[in-house]
Backbone as CSV, one residue per row, in Angstrom:
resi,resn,N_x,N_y,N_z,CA_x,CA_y,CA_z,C_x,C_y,C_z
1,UNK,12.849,248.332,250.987,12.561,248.772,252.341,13.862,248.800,253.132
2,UNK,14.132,249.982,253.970,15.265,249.718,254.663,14.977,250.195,256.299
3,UNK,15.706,249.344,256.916,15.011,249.896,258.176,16.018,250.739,259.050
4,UNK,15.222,251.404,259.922,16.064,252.751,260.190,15.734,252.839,261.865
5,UNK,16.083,253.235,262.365,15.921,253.649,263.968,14.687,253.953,264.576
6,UNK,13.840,254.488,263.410,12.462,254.921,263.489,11.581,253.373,263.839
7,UNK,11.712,252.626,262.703,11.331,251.426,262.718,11.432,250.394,263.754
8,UNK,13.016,250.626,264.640,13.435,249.860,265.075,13.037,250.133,266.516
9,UNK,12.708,251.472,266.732,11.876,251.812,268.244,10.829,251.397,268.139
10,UNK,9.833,251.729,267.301,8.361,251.014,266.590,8.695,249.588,266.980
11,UNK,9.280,248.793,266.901,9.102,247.254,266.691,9.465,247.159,268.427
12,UNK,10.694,247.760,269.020,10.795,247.829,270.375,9.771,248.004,271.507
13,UNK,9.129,248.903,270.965,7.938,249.727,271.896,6.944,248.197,271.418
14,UNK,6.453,247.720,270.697,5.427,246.674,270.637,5.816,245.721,270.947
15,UNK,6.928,245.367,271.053,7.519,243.952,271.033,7.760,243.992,272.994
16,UNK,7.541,245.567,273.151,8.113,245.606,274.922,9.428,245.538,275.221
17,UNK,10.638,245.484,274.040,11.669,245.775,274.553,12.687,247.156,274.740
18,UNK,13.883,246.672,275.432,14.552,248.046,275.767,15.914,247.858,274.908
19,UNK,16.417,248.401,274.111,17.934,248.349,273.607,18.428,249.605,273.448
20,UNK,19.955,249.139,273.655,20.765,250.201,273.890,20.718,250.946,272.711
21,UNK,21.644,251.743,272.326,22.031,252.319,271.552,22.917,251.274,270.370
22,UNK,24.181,250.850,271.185,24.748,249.995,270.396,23.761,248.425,269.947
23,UNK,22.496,248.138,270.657,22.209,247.207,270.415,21.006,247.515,268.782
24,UNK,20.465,248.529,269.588,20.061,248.980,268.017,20.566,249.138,266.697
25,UNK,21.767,249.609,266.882,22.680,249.818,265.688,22.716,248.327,265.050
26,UNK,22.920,247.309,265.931,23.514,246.193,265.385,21.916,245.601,264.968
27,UNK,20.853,245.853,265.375,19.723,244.938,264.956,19.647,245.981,263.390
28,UNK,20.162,247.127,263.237,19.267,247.283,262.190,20.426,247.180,261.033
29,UNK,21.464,247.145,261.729,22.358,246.602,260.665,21.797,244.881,260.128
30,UNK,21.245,244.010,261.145,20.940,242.572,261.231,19.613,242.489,260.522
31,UNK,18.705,243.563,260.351,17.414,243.437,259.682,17.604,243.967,258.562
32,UNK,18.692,244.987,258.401,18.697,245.602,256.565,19.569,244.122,255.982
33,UNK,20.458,243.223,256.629,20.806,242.475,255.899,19.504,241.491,255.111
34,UNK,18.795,241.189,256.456,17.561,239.907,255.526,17.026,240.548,255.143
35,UNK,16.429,241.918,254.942,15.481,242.545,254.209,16.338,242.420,252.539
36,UNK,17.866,243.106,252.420,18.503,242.808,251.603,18.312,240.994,250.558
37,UNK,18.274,240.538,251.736,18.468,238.620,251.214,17.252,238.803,250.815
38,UNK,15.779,239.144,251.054,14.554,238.550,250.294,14.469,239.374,249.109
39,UNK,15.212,240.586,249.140,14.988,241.359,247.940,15.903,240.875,246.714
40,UNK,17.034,239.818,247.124,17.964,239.189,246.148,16.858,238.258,245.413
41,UNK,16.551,237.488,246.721,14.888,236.113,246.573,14.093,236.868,245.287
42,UNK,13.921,237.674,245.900,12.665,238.010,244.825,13.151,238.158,243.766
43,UNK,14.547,238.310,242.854,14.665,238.856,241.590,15.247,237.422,241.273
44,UNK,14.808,236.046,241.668,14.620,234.656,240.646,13.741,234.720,240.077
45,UNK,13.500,234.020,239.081,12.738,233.456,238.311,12.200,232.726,238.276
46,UNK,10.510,232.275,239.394,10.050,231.223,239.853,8.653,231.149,239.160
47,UNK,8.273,231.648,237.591,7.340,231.040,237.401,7.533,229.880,236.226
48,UNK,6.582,229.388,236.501,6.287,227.841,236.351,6.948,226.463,237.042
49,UNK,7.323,227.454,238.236,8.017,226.162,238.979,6.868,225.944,240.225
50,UNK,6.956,224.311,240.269,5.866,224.361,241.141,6.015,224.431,242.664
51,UNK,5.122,224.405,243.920,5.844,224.920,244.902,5.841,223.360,245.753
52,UNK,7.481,223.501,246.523,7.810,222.020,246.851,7.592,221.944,248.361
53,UNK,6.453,220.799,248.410,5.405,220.141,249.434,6.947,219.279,250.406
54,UNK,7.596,218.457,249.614,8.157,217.742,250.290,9.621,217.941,249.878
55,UNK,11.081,217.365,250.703,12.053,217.242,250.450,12.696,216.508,249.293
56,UNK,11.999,215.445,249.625,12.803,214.191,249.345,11.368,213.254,248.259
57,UNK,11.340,212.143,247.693,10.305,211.494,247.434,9.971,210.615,248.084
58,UNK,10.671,210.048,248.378,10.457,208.679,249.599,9.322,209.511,250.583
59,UNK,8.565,208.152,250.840,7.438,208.573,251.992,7.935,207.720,253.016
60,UNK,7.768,207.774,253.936,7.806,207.204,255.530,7.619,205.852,255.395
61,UNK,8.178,205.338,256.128,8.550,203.564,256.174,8.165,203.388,257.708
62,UNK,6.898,202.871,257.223,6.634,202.550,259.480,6.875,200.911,259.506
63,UNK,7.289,200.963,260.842,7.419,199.454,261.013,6.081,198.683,262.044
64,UNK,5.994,198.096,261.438,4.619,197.025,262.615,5.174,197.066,263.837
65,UNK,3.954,196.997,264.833,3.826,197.209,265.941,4.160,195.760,266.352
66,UNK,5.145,196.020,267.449,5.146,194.522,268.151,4.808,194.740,269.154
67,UNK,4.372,193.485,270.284,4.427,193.879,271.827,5.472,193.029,271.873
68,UNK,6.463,194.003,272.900,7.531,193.266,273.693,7.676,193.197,275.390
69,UNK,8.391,192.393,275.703,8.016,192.398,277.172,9.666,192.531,277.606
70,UNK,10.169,193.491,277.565,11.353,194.147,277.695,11.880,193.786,279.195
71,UNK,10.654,194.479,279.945,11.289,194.329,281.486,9.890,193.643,282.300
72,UNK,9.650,192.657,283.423,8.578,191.986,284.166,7.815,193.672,284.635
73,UNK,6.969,193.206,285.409,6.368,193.834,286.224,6.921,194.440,287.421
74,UNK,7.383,193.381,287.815,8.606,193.389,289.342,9.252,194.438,289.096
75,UNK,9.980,194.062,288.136,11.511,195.167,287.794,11.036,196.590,287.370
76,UNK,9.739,197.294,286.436,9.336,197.874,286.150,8.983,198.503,288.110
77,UNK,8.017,198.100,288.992,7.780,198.606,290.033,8.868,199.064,290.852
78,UNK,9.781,198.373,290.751,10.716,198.216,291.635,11.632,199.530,291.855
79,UNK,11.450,200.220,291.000,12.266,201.926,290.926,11.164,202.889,291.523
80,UNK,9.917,202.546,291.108,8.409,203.181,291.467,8.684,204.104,292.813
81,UNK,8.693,205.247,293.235,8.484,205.897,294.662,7.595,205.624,295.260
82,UNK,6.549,205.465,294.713,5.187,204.510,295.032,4.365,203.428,294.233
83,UNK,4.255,202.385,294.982,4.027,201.521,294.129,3.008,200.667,294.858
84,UNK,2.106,199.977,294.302,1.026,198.853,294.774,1.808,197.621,294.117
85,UNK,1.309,196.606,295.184,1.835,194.750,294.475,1.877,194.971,293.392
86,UNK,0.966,195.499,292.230,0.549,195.659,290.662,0.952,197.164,289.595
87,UNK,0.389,198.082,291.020,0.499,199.754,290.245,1.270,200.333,290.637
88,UNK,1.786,201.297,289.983,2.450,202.869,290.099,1.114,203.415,290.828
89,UNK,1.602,203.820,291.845,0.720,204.824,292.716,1.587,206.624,292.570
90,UNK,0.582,207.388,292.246,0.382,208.868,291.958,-0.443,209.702,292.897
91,UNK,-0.013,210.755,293.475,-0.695,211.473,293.730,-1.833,212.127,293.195
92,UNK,-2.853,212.220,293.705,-4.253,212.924,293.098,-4.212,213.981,292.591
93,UNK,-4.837,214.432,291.695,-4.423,215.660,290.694,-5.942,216.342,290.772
94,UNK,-6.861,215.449,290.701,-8.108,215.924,290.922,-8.896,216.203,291.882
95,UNK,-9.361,216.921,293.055,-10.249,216.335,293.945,-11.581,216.233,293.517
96,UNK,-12.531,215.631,293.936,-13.991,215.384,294.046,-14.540,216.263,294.791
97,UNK,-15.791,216.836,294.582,-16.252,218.121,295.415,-17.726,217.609,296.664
């Protein structure tokens, strides 16, 4: 498949965009290259290889949950723009009807 100016207004007109002249030139110079790269892809030799789920083998290492008490209450409020003795106060997002 190679793509050509024809194509490249086609994909413009749906996609809603406008390109120049020179910008066209350069996309279809930029799309015959990867069209080129999958057509290299395709002439490996991938049967009986199976298809790879993961990178690496190692699976994920989680660590247990701790509670920590990093910063008081005080100090946590204390930056707050609004704040109660206890809460972060927020503006209402919802009204009631």
């Amino acid at each position: 498949m190679k793509v050509d100016k024809q194509l490249v207004d086609k994909l413009a007109n749906l996609s809603k965009l406008n390109f120049t002249e020179s910008e066209e030139q350069e996309i279809i110079k930029d799309l015959n290259k990867m069209v080129d790269f999958v057509d290299k892809l395709k002439e490996i030799p991938v049967d009986g290889v199976e298809p790879l789920i993961y990178m690496i083998d190692e699976t994920n290492v989680m660590r247990e949950d701790e509670v920590k008490m990093e910063i008081t209450k005080e100090e946590a409020l204390k930056n707050a723009p609004l704040a109660d003795s206890d809460y972060f106060k927020v503006p209402k997002v919802l009204k009631k009807k």
